[in-house]
N, C-alpha and C positions, 0 to 999 in steps of 0.2 A: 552346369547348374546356374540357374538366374543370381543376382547379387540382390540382396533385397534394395527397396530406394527411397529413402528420404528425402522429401521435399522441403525446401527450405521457403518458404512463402515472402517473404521479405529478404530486400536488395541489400547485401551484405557487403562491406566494403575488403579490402585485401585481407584484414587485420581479422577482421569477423568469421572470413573465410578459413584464412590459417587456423583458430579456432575450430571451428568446425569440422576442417580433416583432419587436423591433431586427432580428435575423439572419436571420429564416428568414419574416417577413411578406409582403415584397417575392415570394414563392417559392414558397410553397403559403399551403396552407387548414389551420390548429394547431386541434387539437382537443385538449381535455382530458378523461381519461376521466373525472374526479372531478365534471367536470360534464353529465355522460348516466346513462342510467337504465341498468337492466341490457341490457334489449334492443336498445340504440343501442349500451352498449360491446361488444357480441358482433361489432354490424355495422362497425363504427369500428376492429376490430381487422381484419377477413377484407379490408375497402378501404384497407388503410392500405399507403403508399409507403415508409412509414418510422417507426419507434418508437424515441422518446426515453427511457430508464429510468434511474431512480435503483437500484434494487434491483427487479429484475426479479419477483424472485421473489415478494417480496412486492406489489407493485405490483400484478400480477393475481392474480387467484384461479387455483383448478389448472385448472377447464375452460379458463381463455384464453390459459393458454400457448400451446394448440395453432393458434390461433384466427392467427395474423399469416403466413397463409403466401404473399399474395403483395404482402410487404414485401421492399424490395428490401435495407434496412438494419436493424439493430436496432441501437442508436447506447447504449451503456451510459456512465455521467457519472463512474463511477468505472476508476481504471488497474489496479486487482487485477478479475479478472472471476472467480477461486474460485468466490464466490459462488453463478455464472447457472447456473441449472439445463437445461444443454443438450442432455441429454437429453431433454428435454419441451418443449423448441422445435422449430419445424419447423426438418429440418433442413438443410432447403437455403436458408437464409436468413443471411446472410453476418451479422456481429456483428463490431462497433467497440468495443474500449475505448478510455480519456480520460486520457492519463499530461500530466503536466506542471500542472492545475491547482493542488494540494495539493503539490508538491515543495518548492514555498520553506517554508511553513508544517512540513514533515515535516522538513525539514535542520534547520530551528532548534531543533526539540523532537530530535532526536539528539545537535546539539551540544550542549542545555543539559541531558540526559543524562548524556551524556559527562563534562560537567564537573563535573554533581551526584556523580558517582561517584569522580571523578581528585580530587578535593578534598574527599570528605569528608563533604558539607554533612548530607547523611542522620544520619550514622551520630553527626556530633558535633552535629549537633541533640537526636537522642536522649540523647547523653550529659550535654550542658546541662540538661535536664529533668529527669537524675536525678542532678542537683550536681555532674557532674564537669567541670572545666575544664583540656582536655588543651591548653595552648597549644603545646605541644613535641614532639605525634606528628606525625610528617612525613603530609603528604601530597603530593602527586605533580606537577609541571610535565609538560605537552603538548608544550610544544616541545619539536622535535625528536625524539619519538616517530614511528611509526610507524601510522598506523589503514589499517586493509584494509577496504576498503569492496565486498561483493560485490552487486552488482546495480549496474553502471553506468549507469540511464536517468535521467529527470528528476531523480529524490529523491536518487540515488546522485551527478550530477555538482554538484547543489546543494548536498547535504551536503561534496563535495570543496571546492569553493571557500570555504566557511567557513572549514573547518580550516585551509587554507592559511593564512589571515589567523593562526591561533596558530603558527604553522609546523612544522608537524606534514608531515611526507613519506606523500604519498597512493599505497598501493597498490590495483588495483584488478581487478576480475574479475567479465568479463564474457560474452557467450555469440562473438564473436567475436576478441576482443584485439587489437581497436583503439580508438582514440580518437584525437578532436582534440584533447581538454583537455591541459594542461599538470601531467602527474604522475610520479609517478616509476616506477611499473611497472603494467601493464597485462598481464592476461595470461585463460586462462582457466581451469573447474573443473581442468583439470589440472594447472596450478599452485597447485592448495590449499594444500598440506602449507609450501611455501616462503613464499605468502602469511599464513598463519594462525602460522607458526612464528615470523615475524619480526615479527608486528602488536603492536602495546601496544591498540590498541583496532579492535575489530573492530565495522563499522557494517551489517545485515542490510539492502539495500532488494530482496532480488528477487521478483519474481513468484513464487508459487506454482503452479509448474506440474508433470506428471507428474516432469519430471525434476529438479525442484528440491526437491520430495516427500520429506522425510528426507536430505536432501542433510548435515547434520552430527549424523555421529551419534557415540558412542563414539570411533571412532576418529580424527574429525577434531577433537573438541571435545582426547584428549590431546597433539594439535600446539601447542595454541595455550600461552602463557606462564602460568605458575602464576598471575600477579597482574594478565592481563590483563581489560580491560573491554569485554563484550560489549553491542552495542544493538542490539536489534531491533524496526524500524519497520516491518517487514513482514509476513510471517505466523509465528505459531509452528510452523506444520506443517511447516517448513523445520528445524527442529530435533528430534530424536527427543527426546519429552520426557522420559522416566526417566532415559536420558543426561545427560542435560542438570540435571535434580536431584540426580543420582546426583555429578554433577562437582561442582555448587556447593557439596553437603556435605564432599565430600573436599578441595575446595582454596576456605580460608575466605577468604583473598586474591584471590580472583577475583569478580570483580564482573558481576553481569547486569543490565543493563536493558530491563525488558521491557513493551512497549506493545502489543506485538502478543501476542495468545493463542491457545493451542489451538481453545479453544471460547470463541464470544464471542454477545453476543444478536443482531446484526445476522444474523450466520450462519447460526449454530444455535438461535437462541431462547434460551441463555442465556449467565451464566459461570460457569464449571465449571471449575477444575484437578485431575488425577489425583492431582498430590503436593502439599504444601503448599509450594510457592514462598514465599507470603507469610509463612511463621514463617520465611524466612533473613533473619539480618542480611542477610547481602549482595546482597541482589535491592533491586533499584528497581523501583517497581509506577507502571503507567498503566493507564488504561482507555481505550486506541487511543483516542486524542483527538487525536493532531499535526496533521491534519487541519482540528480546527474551529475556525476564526480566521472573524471578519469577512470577509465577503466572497469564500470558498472556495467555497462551493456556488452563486454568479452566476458564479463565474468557468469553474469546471466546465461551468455551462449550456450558458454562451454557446459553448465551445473545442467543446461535443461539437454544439450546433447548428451550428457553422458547417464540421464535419465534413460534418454531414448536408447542408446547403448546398452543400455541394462536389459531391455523388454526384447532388443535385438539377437542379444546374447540366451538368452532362454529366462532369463533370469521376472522378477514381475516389477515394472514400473511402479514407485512411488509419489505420494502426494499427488492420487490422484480425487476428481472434483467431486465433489457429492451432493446429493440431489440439492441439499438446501444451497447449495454454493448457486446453484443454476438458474439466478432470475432473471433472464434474457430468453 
């Protein structure tokens, strides 16, 4: 009897590897496409039970999108799936994203956002450098503030539990309005206006999906506090961007941090912004990096093999995309 086979679309190094037969060896037959020629990965994609991807997109070339269609999974390692160009999948082939690997690594780089911004560190850095030593401009205490955290999955209830520790009161919004965790409100996009009005720091982790697409634009950015502190670890496409430039010129006491971009390389091949974010004082700039910590991308591997594992074993794959996920 055949072995079923999972193809692993992206060049995995020794570490990656071990990974991946730890989980899924015992189970099928792991092929990697970076070790076939052209005409074994055509056939390696049309016999495949299942595809492991890093970036899909890039991963194969444009003829082998088409190429996996009777895989039962397409198993993607990262939790935003913007990305997968699903239009040029086949498309009766179900697809997994991988939320929870990178959420500790993403909370930390928000909280330490957050604090770069509530205290200063930026801006009196820069003023140190050109002689000035303000030891008597206030900067700002967290306790007891309010941070609205919208997108409550992995990165969203990680990032809660940090904050608690400064005691910061967690409001939160999410596409149901519920949760287990211990916060103080819970609710959903239709509670913006009362969310966004009462936050001192507002933390971005949601998916980008059709309805989350421009979700704060104009009118939701004038809710929020003249001197409040925005981070976004998630996509910029969640924020109308002229809006959003248009606010941090008018209110110089508002602070953005921004990890996440419009147009970034993994995406779109480069970075690009429309307005000049980076001449404002008030913006904190990353290059979407919360993510790369020791150890994030085995951990990825392993969570989204042993997804695939599951659906191998009889059992039904999790977390898997739904239509509004699907705007590619």
């Amino acid at each position: 009897m055949n072995r079923p086979k999972v193809v692993i679309t992206f060049e995995g190094n020794d570490a990656l590897r071990i990974a991946v037969k730890s989980v899924l060896g015992d189970y099928c037959d792991i092929v990697y496409l970076s070790d076939l020629s052209a005409g074994e990965r055509a056939a390696a994609l049309e016999s495949a039970n299942a595809l492991v991807s890093y970036n899909i997109a890039g991963d194969l070339r444009p003829d082998e999108l088409k190429r996996p269609v009777n895989a039962k999974l397409i198993q993607l390692l990262s939790a935003g799936v913007d990305h997968a160009p699903f239009g040029k999948l086949p498309h009766n082939v179900p697809v997994a994203y991988n939320p929870g690997a990178f959420a500790d690594a993403m909370a930390e780089h928000a909280v330490a956002m957050t604090l770069a911004a509530a205290k200063r560190l930026f801006v009196e850095d820069r003023n140190m450098r050109n002689g000035e030593f303000n030891q008597f401009v206030q900067n700002r205490l967290i306790r007891g503030g309010v941070c609205a955290i919208l997108g409550f999955g992995c990165a969203g209830r990680s990032t809660a539990r940090l904050l608690r520790c400064f005691g910061m009161k967690i409001y939160a919004i999410n596409s149901s309005g519920k949760t287990d965790e211990p916060i103080d409100f819970i609710g959903r996009t239709d509670d913006l206006e009362k969310v966004l009005g009462d936050a001192d720091v507002i933390i971005i982790t949601l998916a980008l999906t059709r309805t989350t697409e421009g979700l704060l634009g104009r009118r939701e950015l004038s809710w929020m506090k003249k001197d409040a502190i925005l981070v976004n670890i998630s996509r910029g496409e969640i924020i109308d961007e002229g809006a959003f430039y248009d606010h941090l010129k008018a209110n110089p006491d508002f602070t953005a941090c921004i990890e996440s971009w419009w147009i970034e390389p993994v995406r779109h091949g480069e970075f690009r912004t429309n307005y000049p974010f980076l001449d404002l004082p008030n913006v904190i700039a990353a290059p979407h990096n919360s993510a790369s910590v020791p150890g994030s991308v085995i951990e990825a591997v392993r969570r989204g093999a042993e997804n695939v594992r599951r659906m191998l074993t009889g059992g039904e794959a999790r977390f898997m995309v739904t239509e509004d996920q699907r705007i590619r």
